[in-house]
TIGUSE-563927 format. One record per residue (C-alpha): residue in one letter; x, y, z. Coordinates in steps of 0.001 Angstrom, whole numbers, padded with zeros to 6 digits, always signed. Example, Ala and Ser with C-alpha at 12.3 -4.5 7.8 and 13.67 -1.06 7.14 Angstrom:
BEGIN
A+012300-004500+007800/S+013670-001060+007140/
This chain:
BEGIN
X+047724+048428-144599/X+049428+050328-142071/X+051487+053342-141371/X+055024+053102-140468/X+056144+054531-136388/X+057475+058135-136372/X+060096+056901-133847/X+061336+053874-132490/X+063680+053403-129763/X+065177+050735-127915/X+067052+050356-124204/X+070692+049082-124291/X+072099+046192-122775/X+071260+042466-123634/X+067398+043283-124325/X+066711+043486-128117/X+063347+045366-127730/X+062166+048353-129097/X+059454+050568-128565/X+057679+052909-131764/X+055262+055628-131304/X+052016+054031-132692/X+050777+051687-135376/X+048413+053805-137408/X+046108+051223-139643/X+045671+052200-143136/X+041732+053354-142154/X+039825+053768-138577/X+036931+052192-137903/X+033620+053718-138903/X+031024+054057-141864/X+032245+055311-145141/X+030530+056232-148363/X+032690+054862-151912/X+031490+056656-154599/X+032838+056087-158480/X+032003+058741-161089/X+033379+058336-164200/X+033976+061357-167507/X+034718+061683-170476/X+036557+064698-172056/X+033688+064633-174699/X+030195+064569-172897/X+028371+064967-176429/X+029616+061295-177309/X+027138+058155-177616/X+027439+056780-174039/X+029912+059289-171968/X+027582+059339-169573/X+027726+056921-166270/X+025796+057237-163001/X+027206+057667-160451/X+027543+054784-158297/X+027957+054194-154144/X+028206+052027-151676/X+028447+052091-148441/X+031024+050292-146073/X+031405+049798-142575/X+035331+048863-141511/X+034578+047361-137843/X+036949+047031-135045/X+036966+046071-131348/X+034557+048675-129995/X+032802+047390-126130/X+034725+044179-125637/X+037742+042477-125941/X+038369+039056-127227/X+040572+037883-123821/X+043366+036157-126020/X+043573+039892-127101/X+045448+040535-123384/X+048733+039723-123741/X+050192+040328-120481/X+049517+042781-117459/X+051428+044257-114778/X+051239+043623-111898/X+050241+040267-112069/X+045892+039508-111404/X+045763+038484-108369/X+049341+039080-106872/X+050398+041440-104042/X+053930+043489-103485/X+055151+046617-103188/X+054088+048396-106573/X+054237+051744-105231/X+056725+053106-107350/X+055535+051377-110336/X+052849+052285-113191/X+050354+049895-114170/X+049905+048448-117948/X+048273+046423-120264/X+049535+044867-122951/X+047748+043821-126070/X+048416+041275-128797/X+046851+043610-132141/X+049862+045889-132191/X+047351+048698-133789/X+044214+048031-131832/X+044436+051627-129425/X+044733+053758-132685/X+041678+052020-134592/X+039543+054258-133451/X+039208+057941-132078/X+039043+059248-128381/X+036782+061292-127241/X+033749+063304-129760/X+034638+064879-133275/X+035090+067966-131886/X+038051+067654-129712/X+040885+067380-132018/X+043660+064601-131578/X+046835+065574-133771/X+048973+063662-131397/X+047276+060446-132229/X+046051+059933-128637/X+044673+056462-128456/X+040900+055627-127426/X+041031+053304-124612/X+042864+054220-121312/X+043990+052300-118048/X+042990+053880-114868/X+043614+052678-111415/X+040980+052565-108663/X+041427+052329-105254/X+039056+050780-102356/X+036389+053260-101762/X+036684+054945-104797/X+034206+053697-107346/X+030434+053520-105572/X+029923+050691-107692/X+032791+048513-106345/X+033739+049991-103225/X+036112+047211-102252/X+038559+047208-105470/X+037400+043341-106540/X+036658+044146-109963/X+032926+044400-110071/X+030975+045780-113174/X+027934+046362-114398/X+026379+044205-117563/X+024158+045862-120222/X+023558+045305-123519/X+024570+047667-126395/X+021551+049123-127005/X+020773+049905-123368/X+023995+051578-123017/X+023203+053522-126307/X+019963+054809-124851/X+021577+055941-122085/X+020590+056240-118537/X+019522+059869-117180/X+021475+059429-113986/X+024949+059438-115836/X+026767+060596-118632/X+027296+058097-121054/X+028933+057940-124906/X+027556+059694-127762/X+027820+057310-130574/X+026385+056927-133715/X+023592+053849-133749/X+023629+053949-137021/X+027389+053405-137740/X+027454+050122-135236/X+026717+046760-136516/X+022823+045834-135627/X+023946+042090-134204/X+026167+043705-131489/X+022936+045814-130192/X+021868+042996-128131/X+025488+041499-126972/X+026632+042764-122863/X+028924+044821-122341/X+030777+045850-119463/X+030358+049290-117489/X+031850+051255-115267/X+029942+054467-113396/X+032754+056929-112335/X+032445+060199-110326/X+033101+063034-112095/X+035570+064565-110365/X+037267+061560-109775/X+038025+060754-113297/X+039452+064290-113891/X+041725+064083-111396/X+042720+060795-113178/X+042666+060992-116851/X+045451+063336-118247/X+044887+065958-120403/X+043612+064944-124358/X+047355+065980-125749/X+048998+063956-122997/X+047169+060444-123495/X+049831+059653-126240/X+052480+059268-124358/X+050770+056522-122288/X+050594+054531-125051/X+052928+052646-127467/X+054140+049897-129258/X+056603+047070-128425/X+058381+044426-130021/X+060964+042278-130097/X+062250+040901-127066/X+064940+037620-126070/X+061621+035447-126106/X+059891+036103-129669/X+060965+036059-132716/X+062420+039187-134533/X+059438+041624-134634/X+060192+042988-138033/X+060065+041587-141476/X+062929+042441-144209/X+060851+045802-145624/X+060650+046602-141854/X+057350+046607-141469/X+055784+045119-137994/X+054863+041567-137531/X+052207+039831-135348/X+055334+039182-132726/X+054786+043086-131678/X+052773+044253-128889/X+050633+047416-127755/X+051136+048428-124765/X+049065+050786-122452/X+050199+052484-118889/X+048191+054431-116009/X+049410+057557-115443/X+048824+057011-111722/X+050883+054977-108792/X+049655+053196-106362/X+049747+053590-102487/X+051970+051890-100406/X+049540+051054-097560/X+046719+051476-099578/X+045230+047858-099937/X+044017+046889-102841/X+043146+047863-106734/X+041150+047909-109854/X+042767+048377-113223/X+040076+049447-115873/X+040892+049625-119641/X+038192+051667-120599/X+036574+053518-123885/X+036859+057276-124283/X+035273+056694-127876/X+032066+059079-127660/X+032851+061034-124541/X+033609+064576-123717/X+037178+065724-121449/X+036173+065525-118104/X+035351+069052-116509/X+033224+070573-114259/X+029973+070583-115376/X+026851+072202-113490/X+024572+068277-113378/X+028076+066190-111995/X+026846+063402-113378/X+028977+059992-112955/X+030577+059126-116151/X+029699+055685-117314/X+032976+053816-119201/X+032694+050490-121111/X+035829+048052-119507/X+037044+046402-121714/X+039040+044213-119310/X+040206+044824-115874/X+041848+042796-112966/X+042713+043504-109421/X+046124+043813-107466/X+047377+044393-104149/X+049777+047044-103191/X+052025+046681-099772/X+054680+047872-098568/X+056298+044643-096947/X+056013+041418-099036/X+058411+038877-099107/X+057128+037412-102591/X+058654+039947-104780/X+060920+039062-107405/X+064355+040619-105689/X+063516+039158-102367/X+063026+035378-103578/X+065450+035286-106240/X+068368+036656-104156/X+068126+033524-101126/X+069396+031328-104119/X+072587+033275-103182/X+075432+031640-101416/X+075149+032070-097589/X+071202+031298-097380/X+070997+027881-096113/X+069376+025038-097490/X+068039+027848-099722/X+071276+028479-101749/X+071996+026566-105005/X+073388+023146-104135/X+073722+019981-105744/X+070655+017654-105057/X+071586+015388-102396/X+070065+014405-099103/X+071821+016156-096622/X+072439+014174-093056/X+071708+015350-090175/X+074416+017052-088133/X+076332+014927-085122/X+074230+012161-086201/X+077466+009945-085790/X+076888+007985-089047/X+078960+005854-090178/X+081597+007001-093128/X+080320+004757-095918/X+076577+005593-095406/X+077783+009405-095507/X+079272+008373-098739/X+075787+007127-100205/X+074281+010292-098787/X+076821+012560-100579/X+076304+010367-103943/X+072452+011040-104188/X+071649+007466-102502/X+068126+007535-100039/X+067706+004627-097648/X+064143+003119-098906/X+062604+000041-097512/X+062308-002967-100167/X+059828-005449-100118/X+061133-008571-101600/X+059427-011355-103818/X+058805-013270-100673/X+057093-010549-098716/X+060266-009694-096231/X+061199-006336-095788/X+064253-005284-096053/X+066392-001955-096547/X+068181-000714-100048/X+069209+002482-101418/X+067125+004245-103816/X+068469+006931-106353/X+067154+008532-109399/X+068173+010060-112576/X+068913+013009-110972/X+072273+013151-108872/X+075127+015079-107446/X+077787+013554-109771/X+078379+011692-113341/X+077083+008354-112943/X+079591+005750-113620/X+077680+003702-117261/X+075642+000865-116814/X+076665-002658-118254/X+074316-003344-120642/X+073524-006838-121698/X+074743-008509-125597/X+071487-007154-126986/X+071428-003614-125500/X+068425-004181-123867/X+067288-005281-120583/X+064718-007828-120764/X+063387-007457-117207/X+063447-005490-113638/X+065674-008484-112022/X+068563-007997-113955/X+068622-004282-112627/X+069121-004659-108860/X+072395-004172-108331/X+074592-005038-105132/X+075518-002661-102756/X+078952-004185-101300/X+079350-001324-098215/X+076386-002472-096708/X+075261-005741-098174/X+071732-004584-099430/X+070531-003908-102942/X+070620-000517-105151/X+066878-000190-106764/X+067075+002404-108405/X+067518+000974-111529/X+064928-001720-111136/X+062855+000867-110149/X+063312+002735-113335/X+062435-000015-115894/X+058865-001137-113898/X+058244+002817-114195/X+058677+002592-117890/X+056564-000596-118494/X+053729+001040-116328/X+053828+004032-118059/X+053947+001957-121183/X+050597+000014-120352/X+049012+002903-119000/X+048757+004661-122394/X+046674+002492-124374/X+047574+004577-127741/X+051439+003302-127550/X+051476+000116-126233/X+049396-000792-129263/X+051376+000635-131192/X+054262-000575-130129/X+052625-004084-130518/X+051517-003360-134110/X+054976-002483-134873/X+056779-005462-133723/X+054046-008020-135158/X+054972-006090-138235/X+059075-006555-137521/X+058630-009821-137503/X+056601-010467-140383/X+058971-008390-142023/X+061889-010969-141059/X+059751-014267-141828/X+059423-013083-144963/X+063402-012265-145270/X+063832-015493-144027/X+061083-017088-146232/X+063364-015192-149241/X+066432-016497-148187/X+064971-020311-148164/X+063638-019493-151716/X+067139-018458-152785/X+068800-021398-151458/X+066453-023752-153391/X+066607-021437-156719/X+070655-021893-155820/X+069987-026200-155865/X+067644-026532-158568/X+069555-023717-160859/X+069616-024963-164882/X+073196-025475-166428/X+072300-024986-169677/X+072668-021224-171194/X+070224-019039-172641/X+067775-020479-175748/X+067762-018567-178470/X+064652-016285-179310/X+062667-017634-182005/X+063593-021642-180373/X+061922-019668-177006/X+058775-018957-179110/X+058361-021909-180457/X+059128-024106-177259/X+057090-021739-174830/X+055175-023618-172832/X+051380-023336-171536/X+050497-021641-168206/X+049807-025568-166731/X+053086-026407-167718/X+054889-023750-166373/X+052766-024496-162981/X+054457-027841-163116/X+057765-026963-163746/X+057168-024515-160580/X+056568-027690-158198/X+058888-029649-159987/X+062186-027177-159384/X+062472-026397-162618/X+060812-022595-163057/X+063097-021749-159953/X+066083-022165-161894/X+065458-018951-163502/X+065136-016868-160149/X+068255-018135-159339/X+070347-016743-161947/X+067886-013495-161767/X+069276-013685-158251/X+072450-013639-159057/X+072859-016725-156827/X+076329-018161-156604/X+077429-021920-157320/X+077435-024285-153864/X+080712-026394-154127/X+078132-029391-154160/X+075369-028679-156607/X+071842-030607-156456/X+071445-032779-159998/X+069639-030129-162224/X+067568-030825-165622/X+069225-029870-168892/X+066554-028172-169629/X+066516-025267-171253/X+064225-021956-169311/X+062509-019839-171610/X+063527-016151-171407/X+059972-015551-169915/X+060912-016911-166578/X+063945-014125-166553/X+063536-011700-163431/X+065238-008068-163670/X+065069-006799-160383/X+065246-008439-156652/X+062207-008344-154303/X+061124-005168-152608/X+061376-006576-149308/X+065566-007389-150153/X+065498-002944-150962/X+065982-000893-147541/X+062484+000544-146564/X+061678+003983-144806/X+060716+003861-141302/X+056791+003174-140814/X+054532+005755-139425/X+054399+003549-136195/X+057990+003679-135783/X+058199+007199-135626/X+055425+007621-133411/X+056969+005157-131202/X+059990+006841-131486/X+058999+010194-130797/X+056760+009094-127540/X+060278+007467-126407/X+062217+010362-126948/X+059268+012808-124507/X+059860+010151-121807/X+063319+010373-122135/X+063039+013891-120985/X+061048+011970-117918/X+057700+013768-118952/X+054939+011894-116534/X+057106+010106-114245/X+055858+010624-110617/X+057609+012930-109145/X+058588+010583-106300/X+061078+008738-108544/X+062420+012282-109303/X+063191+013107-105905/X+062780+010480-103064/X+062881+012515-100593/X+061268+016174-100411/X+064314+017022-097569/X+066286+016782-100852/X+064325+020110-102169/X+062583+022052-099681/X+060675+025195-100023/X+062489+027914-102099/X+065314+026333-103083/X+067022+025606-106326/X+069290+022331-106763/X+071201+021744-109857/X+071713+017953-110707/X+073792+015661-113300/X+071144+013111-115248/X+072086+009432-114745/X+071611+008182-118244/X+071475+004677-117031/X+068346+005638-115554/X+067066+006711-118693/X+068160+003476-120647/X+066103+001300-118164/X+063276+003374-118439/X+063139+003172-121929/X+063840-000811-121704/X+060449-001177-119630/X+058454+000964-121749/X+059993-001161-124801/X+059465-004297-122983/X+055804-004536-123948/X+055654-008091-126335/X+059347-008031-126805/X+061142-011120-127633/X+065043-010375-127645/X+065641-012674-131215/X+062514-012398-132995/X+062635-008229-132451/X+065965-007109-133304/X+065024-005523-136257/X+063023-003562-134442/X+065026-002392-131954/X+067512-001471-133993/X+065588+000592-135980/X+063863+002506-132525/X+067115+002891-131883/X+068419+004497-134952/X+065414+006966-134601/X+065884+007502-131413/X+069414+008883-131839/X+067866+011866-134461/X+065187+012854-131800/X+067976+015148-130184/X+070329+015471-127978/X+070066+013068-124475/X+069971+015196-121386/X+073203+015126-118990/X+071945+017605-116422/X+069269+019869-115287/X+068144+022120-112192/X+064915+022011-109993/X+063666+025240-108814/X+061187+025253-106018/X+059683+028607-105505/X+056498+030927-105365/X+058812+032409-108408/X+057269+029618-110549/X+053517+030439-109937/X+053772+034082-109546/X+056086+034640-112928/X+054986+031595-115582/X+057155+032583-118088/X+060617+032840-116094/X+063639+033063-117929/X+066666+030451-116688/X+069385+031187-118698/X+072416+028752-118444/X+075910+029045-120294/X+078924+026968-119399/X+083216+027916-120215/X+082858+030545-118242/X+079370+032179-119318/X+081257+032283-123053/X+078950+029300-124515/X+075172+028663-124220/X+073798+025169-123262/X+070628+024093-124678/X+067687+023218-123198/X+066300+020229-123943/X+062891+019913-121721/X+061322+022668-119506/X+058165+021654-117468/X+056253+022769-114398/X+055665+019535-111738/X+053229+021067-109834/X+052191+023818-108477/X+055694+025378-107306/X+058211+023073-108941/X+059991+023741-112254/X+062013+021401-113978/X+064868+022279-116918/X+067012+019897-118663/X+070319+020437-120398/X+072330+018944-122918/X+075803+019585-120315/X+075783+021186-116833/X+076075+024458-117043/X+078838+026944-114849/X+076276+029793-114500/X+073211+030172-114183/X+071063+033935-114995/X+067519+033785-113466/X+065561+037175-114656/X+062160+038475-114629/X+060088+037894-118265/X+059675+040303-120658/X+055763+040998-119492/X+058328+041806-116392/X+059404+044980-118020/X+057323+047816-115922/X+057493+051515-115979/X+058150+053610-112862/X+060231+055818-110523/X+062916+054055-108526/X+063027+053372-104765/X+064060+056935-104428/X+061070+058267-106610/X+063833+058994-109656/X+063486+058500-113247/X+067023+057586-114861/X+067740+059340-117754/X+068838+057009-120829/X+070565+058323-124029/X+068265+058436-127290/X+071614+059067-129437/X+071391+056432-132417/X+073212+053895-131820/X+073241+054230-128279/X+069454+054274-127483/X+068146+052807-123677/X+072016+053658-122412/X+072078+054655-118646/X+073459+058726-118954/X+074252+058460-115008/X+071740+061450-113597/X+068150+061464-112807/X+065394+063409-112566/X+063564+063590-108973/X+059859+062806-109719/X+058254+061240-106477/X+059282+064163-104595/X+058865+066494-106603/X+054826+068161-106424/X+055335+069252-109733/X+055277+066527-111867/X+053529+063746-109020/X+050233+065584-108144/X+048161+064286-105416/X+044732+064676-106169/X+041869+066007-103331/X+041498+062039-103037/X+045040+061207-101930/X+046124+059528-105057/X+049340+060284-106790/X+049076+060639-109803/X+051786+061610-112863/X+051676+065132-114372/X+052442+063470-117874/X+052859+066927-119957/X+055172+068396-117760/X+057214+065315-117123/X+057553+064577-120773/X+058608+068679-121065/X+061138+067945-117954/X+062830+065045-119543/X+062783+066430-122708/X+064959+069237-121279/X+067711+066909-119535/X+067839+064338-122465/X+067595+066190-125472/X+066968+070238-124974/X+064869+071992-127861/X+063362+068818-129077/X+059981+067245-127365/X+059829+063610-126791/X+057904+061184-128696/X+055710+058899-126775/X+058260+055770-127256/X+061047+057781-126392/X+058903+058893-122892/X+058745+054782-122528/X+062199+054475-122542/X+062876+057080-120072/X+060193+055101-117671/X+061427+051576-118044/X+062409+050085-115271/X+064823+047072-116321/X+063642+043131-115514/X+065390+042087-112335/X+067528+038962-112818/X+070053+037053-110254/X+073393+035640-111953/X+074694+032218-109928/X+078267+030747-110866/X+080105+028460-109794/X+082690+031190-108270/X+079398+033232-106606/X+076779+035171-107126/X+076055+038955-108774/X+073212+040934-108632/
C-alpha cells in the first residue's frame, strides 16, 4: 500500500516525464506490536470475555546495504571524467519508495517534511582521512560491530532489538567523516526533502502510471548532492549514506568523526577541459568536420591519386579492391562489397528455385575491369560457416528436412495408393445392410482381398477418386460397407509449422539482421569508418538472401526439400520487416552513454522509421538497422542523462509550474553560482548549495506566496538531455 505524491510536475517539450514529491509506503520499517481485544456490550454474559491477544511484527526494509540491481543509474557516469562543475550529482534507484521507508536521523528530531533517510554527499581528494585520494575506499564491519560502536567516533543509535538477528553478522560498509566536514555538507533536517524525489515516465519506459493512477515499477527515486564539484579539483567520491540513528551535525565539545554506512558509492572526475563530453563529440557529426561528418559509407580515394574514372566509380558505389585467391592457388584482384552501401543495390537474379545452391554461382563479373565481384560469394560461405558453427541449428535444420522429406514420401506413397484404389475400384453399388451382415467376411479374408486389389476398391470411392478413361478389369464384387472410409488421411489435411521450423525460422530471421557476422564483412575497410564518425548506409538485400542461402545450405537437396523451403520461407516473411538501411556510429559516445537514443524519422521528420536491430560491435561501434533510410537523424543524451545544475553562467532557468504548462522555459533566471547567498563555500573550499534559501528564492520568481514542493524544486534544476539533430538539408543544435 502506498500513499499517493502531494505534487507532481513535469518539464515541457518532447520529454513525457514527471517528477512527484515522494512515495510514502503504507507503513515504515520497524517493530510493531498488533494487539486484538474484543467486547461485548454485556460483560455479565456466558463467554463475553476474550484475552487479549498480540503479536509482534517486524516490517523490514533495506537498512546497511543495497541490493546493486537496486542502482538504477548515476550521474556522472563511474568512472568517467568532464567538466561537471556546474552540475549536481545523483543517484537513482529502482524501488520508487525506498528513501521514505524509513526515518532520518533519532526520534527526537521531527521530520514533517518527509525528509528521506539516506543522502548523497560528494567528497573530494583529501577530504575523508580514510580515502584521501577520492577512489572509493571503505571500511567493512559487520552489523553487530558497527552496533557496538567504536569509542573513537560517533556512530548510529539503533535499536538491536528491532533488527533482524541474521543480518548481525553480514558486512557492511562505513564511512568515518570529520565532523565539521559533514556539517558544512549535509543541509539542514527541513531542507533534505527537496533533494529527493520521484521520477517516472520517460520516451524509454513504459507509461509509469496505471489507469487508477497509482505508480508502477517503471518509476524511479531519485537522490541529488546538494554540493558541485570543482573545476580543477581532480577527482570524487559519491557516498549514499544512512542518517537512520544519527543526530544533525553540530559542534559538539568530543569532535568525534561521524561514522556513515554507504550504501553504494562510485568515483568521478571533474575537469575543466575534456573533449569526451556529450556536446563536444556529438556536434563533429556536423557538416563541415571532415571525415567526421555524417556521410554515406564509402571508401573515399585518395586525393590527386590520378585514378582512373571507372575505378572511382567502384569507389563511390561501396566497392573495396580485395585480393582473391582462386581454386587453383593464383592470386588475383576483385572487388569486395558488403550489405552495407552508399546506394540501392540493383536485385539479384535468383535462380528457378529461389535458392542458391552454392558460393560459385555468386561471383559475379566485373566488365570495367575484367575481375570478379565477391561479395556475394563471400556472403553465402559466411552463412554456411556460421551455420556449422552452431551445433544447436544445423541439427536442427537437418532434423527438419529429414522430416520434409518423409513428409513428401509419404504424400507420394498416398498418391501411389490412390492411383491403385483408382485401378482396382469395384463397379458394383452399395450392398444392402442385412445382405452386408450376412456376407461379411472374416479378418483372413479381408487380408486377402487387401493383396488381391479388392479391399482397395473401397478407399477409392472413400477417396473420392475419379474414373481413368481406361479402367483396370475390376471384380463384380460387391465391398461390404465395413471397408467404407469417411475422412481422407491426416497427412492430405494442411499441418501447423513444427517446433523446428520456427526455431529455424526465428535463428534465420536474427542473422538476417547480420547478428555475429565478423565485422570485416561489415566494413572491409576501417578507412571506410574511422574514429568518431557516423556513416549512414542502404542494406543490399541480395547480401542478405545469400547469406541466408549458405546458412540453409546445410543437407539441402533443391527437389527433395522444397517443401521445406517453402515453408522457411513463409515463416520467414512474419518474422518482420527486412532491413533496407542502417547507420554505424563510431564514437567514445557508445561506451561512455550505453543507452543512447538515435532517433530517425523520414518525409521530412513527419514519420518515424522503425528500428529493426540495434547492437554494439565492439567496444566503440554501434550498429542500427531500419526498415527505410531515414531523412533525419536526432542523437540525444538518455534519460539517466537528465542532471540537475546551474548553467555555464551559474543560472538556474526558471520554468512555469502553471497546469498545463509545467517544465515551460519562462525566459529569466535566477543567478546562483555567483551569487554567495545561495552557493556557500565552506572553510574547505567546496561549494556547496544553500537549499532553503534557494527553494525560498525560486519560490518568489515562479510562484510568489506559495513554497515549492520538492518535485517542483527538481524541475526548476533540470538541466535538459543534450541531443544533435542531422538532416539531410543540415544540422541544428
Amino acid at each position: 500500500m502506498t500513499t499517493q505524491p502531494t505534487e507532481q510536475s513535469a518539464p515541457a517539450g518532447d520529454t513525457p516525464v514527471t517528477f512527484h514529491d515522494h512515495l510514502l509506503p503504507g507503513i515504515e520499517a520497524g517493530r510493531y506490536r498488533i494487539t486484538v481485544d474484543q467486547q461485548f456490550p454485556a460483560e455479565d454474559l456466558p463467554g463475553a470475555r476474550f484475552e487479549k491477544v498480540e503479536q509482534i511484527v517486524d516490517v523490514r526494509a533495506a537498512q546497511f546495504r543495497l541490493d546493486p540491481s537496486w542502482v538504477h543509474a548515476v550521474y556522472p557516469a563511474a568512472h568517467s571524467q568532464g567538466p561537471f562543475h556546474n552540475l549536481l550529482a545523483h543517484i537513482t534507484l529502482n524501488p520508487a519508495a525506498l528513501p521514505w521507508e524509513r526515518e532520518p536521523f533519532t526520534g527526537s528530531v521531527r521530520n514533517p517534511a518527509r525528509a528521506p533517510w539516506p543522502a548523497l554527499l560528494l567528497f573530494g581528494e583529501g577530504e575523508l582521512p580514510g580515502d584521501p585520494n577520492a577512489l572509493g575506499t571503505t571500511a567493512s564491519v559487520t552489523v553487530r560491530a558497527l552496533l557496538d560502536g567504536d569509542a573513537a567516533v560517533c556512530g548510529p543509535a539503533l535499536d538491536r532489538d528491532a533488527i533482524d538477528p541474521a543480518l548481525l553478522d553480514t558486512p557492511c560498509q562505513i564511512v568515518d567523516v570529520p565532523r565539521e566536514l559533514l556539517a558544512q555538507l549535509l543541509p539542514q533536517p527541513s531542507d533534505l526533502a527537496f533533494l529527493a524525489h520521484v521520477r517516472s515516465g520517460g520516451e524509454d519506459a513504459a507509461p509509469a502510471e496505471g489507469q487508477d493512477g497509482r505508480l508502477s515499477r517503471e518509476a524511479h527515486a531519485v537522490i541529488t548532492t546538494a554540493r558541485f564539484p570543482d573545476a580543477d579539483r581532480g577527482r570524487y567520491v559519491a557516498h549514499l549514506v544512512s542518517l537512520e540513528g544519527h543526530t544533525p551535525p553540530g559542534a559538539r565539545a568530543d569532535n568525534k568523526p561521524v561514522r556513515l554506512v554507504s550504501l553504494h558509492s562510485w568515483t568521478f572526475t571533474s575537469c575543466a577541459e575534456s573533449g569526451d563530453g556529450f556536446g563536444r563529440l556529438a556536434g563533429r557529426f556536423a557538416p563541415g568536420h571532415g571525415e567526421h561528418s555524417a556521410a554515406p559509407l564509402r571508401p573515399a580515394p585518395a586525393t590527386d591519386t590520378g585514378l582512373p574514372e571507372e575505378l572511382g566509380t567502384l569507389l563511390e558505389q561501396g566497392m573495396v579492391p580485395m585480393t582473391h585467391i582462386t581454386e587453383s592457388g593464383e592470386r588475383a584482384l576483385a572487388w569486395y562489397s558488403g550489405p552495407f552501401l552508399p546506394r540501392v543495390a540493383p536485385e539479384l537474379p535468383r535462380p528457378a528455385d529461389g535458392h542458391f545452391p552454392d558460393a560459385d554461382g555468386l561471383l559475379l563479373h566485373e566488365p570495367h575491369t575484367g575481375t570478379f565481384a565477391t561479395g556475394y560469394a563471400c556472403a553465402w560461405n559466411v552463412g554456411r560457416a556460421l551455420a556449422l558453427a552452431d551445433p544447436g541449428f544445423s541439427t536442427t535444420l537437418v532434423r527438419l528436412r529429414h522430416q520434409g522429406r518423409l513428409r513428401r514420401a509419404t504424400d507420394r506413397q498416398y498418391a501411389t495408393y490412390r492411383r491403385q484404389l483408382f485401378h482396382g475400384a469395384p463397379s458394383a453399388g452399395p450392398v444392402p445392410r442385412a445382405a452386408a451382415r450376412a456376407a461379411a467376411p472374416t479378418p483372413r479374408e479381408q487380408f486377402e482381398e487387401l493383396l488381391r486389389g479388392d479391399a482397395l476398391g473401397a478407399l477409392a470411392s472413400a477417396f473420392g477418386i475419379p474414373e481413368d478413361d481406361e479402367p483396370r478389369p475390376r471384380t463384380a464384387r460387391a465391398v461390404p460397407t465395413a471397408y467404407r472410409l469417411d475422412a481422407p488421411p491426416r497427412s492430405l489435411s494442411p499441418q501447423p509449422p513444427s517446433s523446428d521450423a520456427r526455431e529455424t525460422a526465428a535463428w534465420l530471421a536474427k542473422l538476417r539482421t547480420l547478428s555475429g557476422v565478423p565485422f570485416d564483412c561489415l566494413v572491409p575497410d576501417q578507412r571506410m569508418l574511422p574514429p568518431e564518425s557516423l556513416r549512414l548506409f542502404h542494406v543490399d538485400r541480395g547480401w542478405l538472401h545469400a547469406l541466408l542461402d549458405g546458412a540453409r545450405s546445410l543437407d539441402r537437396h533443391p527437389g527433395a526439400d522444397a517443401m521445406t523451403d517453402a515453408e522457411l520461407d513463409d515463416l520467414l516473411d512474419g518474422q518482420g520487416p527486412v532491413p533496407a538501411a542502417g547507420l554505424l556510429l563510431r564514437s567514445a559516445l557508445v561506451p561512455g552513454w550505453p543507452t543512447l537514443r538515435v532517433e530517425a524519422r523520414a518525409a521530412s521528420g513527419t514519420s518515424p522509421v522503425e528500428v529493426i536491430c540495434r547492437e554494439a560491435l565492439g567496444a566503440d561501434v554501434l550498429l542500427m538497422l531500419f526498415d527505410r533510410m531515414p531523412d533525419r537523424l536526432t542523437i540525444s543524451e538518455p534519460h539517466q542523462g537528465l542532471h540537475f545544475g546551474v548553467d555555464d553562467q551559474g543560472n538556474v532557468a526558471l520554468r512555469s509550474l502553471a497546469p498545463g504548462e509545467v517544465g515551460r522555459p519562462l525566459g529569466r533566471s535566477v543567478p546562483v553560482g555567483s551569487d554567495p547567498a545561495l552557493t556557500v563555500t565552506t572553510p574547505a573550499g567546496a561549494r556547496v548549495l544553500d537549499i532553503g534559501g534557494l527553494a525560498a528564492r525560486l519560490a518568489e520568481d515562479v510562484r510568489p506566496g506559495s513554497p515549492l514542493s520538492p518535485a517542483e524544486f527538481a524541475v526548476q534544476l533540470v538541466r535538459a538531455p543534450e541531443q544533435l539533430t542531422l538532416s539531410f538539408e543540415g544540422t541544428t543544435r
